[in-house]
N, C-alpha and C positions, 0 to 999 in steps of 0.2 A: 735889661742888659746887665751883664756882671762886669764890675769895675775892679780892680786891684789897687789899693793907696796904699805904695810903697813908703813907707818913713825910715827919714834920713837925717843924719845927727854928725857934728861936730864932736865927739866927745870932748873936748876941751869947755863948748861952749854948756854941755847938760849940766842940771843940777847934780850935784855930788850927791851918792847914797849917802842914808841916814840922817842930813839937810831937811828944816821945815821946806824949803824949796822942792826938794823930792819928793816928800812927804805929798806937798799940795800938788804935780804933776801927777803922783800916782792915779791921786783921787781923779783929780780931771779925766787920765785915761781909763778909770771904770764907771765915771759919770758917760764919757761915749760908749762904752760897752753898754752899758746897761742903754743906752738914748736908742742907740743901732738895732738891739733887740727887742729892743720894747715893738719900734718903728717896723720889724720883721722883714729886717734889710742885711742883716750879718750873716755870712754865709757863713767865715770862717777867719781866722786871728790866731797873730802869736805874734811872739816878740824870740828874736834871732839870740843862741850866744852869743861872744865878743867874737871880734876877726880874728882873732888869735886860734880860733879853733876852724877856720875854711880852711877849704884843701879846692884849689880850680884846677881846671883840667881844661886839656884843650890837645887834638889830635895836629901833628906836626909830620906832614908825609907819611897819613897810616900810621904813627908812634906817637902812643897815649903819655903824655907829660902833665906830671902833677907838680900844684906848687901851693907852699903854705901861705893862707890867707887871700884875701882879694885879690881880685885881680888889677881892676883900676886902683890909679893912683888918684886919692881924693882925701882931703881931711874931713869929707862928710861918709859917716858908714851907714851901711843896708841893716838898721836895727830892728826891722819888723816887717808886720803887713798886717792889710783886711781885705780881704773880700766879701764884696757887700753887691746886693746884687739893686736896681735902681732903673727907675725908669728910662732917665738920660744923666748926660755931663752936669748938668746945672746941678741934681738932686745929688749926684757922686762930690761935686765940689763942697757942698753946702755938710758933706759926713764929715769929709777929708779937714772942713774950718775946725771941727771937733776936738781932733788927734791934737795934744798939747806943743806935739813936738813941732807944729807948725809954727808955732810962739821962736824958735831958736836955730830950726834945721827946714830941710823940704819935706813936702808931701809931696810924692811923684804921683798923679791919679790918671790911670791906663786902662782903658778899656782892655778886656778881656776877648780872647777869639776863643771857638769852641770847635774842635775837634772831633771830638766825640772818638777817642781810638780803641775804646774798649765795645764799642758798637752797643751802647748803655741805651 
């Protein structure tokens, strides 16, 4: 089953760029990249720009309205993701303890539904 772990961060609460604190987060989030690949559980990963660059949308009677940055109002932001694919929840929790940002923000971990709309 393919899990999605959303990660979620206070900017206020992350370590500041250029910080040995940084520094030692970095390494932590490619100690999990490399843990997830090695395990040949990572499906796929990135890390989001800042909110300052979303644009949401949302249709209002048929009339496409756009607006800059998030939508919810939250002092925690949508700074990444993994999908990692796993046998159940217990083994998707046990990635998601990995992600550093666990240490200061959330890990949202959500099973994934499948589709299929390109008839793959």
């Amino acid at each position: 089953m393919q899990y999605m772990l959303l990660i979620y961060a206070d900017p206020q609460r992350e370590p500041k760029y250029g910080t040995p604190e940084h520094e030692a987060m970095m390494s932590s989030y490619f100690a999990a990249n490399r843990q997830m690949k090695a395990d040949g559980v990572l499906v796929a990963g990135e890390a989001l720009k800042s909110i300052d660059t979303a644009t949401s949308l949302r249709l209002n009677r048929g009339k496409v309205e756009t607006m800059d940055g998030p939508f919810a109002e939250t002092r925690e932001h949508l700074g990444g993701y993994y999908v990692i694919e796993v046998p159940d929840l217990d083994a998707a929790l046990r990635y998601a303890a990995l992600i550093p940002t666990a240490a200061y923000g959330t890990v949202e971990v959500r099973p994934l539904m499948t589709f299929n709309p390109a008839g793959n």
